[in-house]
C-alpha positions in Angstrom: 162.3 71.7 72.3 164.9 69.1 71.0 167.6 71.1 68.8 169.1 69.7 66.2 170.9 71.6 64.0 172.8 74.9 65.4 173.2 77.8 63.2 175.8 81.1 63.5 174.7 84.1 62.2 177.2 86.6 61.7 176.4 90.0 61.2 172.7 90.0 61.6 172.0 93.7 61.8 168.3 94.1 62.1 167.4 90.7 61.2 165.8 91.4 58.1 167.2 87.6 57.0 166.3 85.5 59.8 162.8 84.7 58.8 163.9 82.5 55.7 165.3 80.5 59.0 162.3 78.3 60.0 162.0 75.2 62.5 161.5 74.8 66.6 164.4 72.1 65.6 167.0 75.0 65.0 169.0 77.2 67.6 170.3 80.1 66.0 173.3 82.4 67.7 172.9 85.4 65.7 175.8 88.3 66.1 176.7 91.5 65.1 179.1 94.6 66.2 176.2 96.6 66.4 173.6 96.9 69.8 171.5 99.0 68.1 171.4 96.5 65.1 171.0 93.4 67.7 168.4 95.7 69.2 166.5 95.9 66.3 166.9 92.1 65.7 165.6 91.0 68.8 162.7 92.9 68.8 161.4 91.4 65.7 162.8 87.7 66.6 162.0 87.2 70.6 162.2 83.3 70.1 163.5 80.9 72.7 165.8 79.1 69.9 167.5 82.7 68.9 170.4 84.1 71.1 171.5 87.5 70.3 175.2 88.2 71.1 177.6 91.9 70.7 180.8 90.3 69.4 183.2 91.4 66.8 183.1 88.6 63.9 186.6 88.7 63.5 187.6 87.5 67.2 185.1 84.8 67.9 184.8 83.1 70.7 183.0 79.4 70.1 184.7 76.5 69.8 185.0 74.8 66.2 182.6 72.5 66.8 180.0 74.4 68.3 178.0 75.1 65.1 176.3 72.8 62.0 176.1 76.0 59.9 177.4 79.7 59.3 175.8 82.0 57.1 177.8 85.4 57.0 175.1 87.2 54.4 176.5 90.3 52.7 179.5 90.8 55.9 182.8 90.8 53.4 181.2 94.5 52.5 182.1 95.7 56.2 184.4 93.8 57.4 188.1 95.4 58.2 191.1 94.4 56.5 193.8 93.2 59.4 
């Protein structure tokens, strides 16, 4: 599988989004706060080019470069003020 274009998806919860994400070319690092969310996420989306990480959006830990694309679908609704 030959990636080319690497996504970040923050906050993913269940995954309900991640099938308007389509391509063997893609590699997807979707997160979330949640296990069980994740939980529920990688049960429906067990693909080799999906990585499913518990991390807290606002203290990432990827370099700047690491990713072509962010989607951050309907997160500003739970996200904490600092």
């Amino acid at each position: 599988m030959k990636v080319n274009s690497q996504i970040l998806f923050v906050g993913v919860g269940t995954g309900a989004d991640l099938r308007f994400i389509k391509g063997e070319d893609v590699s997807v690092t979707a997160i979330d706060l949640s296990p069980e969310m994740l939980d529920k996420a990688k049960e429906k989306y067990d693909l080799p080019n999906f990585t499913f990480i518990e991390i807290d959006a606002q203290d990432l830990i990827f370099s700047p470069e690491s990713f072509d694309m962010v989607i951050a679908n309907l997160t500003i609704s739970v996200m904490c003020s600092p």
